[in-house]
C-alpha positions in Angstrom: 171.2 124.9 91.3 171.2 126.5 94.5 170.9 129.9 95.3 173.3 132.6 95.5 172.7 133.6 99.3 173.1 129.5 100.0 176.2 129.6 98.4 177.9 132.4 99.8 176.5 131.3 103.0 178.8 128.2 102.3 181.9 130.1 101.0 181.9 132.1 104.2 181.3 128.8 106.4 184.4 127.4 104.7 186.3 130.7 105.1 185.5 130.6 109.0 186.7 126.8 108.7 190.0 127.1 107.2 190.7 130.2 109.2 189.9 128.2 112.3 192.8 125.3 111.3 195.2 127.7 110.0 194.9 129.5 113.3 195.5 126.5 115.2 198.5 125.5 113.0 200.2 128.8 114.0 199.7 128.5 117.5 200.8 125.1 117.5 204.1 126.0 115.7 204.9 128.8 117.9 204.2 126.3 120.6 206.6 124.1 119.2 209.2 126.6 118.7 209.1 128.0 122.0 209.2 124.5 123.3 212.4 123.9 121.5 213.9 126.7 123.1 212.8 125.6 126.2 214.3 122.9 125.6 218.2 124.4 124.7 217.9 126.8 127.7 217.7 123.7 129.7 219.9 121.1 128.2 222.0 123.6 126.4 224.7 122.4 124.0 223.6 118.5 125.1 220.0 119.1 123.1 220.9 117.9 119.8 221.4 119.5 116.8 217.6 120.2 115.7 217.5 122.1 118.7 220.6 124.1 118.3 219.6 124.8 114.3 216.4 126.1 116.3 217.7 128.1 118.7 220.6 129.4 116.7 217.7 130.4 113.4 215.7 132.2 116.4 218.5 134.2 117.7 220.0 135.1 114.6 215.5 136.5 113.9 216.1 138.4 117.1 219.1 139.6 116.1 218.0 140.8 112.5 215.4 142.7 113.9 215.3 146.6 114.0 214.1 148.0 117.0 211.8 150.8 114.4 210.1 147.4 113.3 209.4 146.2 116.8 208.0 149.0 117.8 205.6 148.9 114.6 204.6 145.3 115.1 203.9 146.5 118.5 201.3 149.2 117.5 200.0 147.2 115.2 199.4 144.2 117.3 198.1 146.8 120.2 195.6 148.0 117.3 194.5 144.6 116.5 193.8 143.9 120.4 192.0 147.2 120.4 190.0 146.2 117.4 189.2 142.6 118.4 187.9 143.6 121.9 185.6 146.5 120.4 184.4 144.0 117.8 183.8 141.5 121.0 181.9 144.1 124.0 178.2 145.1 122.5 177.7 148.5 122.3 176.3 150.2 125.3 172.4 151.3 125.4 171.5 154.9 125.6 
């Protein structure tokens, strides 16, 4: 049986892991999406209907969204930034 500090060592390690791909799936999907709407903006209503169900799903988001909510997913992604790069820079010596 192996100790406890070797397995959490290993629970973490797989947390980091999965964290890592589940990243990567997001960015690819937005990647994707805003390909897509590359896409319509440049073929228009010639793209096919995948891309029109895209586009019209995306603009109907847009659409849905109140600007009160915008501006909170804007403070909190600003806050997040703000976090991230503190948790980055090492602190300054005295």
């Amino acid at each position: 049986m192996s100790p406890p500090i070797l397995r959490g060592r290993v629970m973490i390690e797989f947390l980091d892991k999965a964290k890592r791909y589940l990243w990567l799936f997001v960015e690819l999907a937005f990647l994707s999406v805003l390909a897509i709407i590359l896409i319509h903006l440049i073929l228009g209503p010639n793209s096919g209907v995948f891309v029109q169900s895209v586009a019209d799903n995306v603009l109907k988001f847009a659409n849905g969204v109140q600007p009160q909510a915008l501006v909170g997913i804007a403070i909190v992604l600003a806050l997040i930034v703000f976090v991230m790069q503190r948790m980055k820079t090492p602190p300054a010596a005295s």
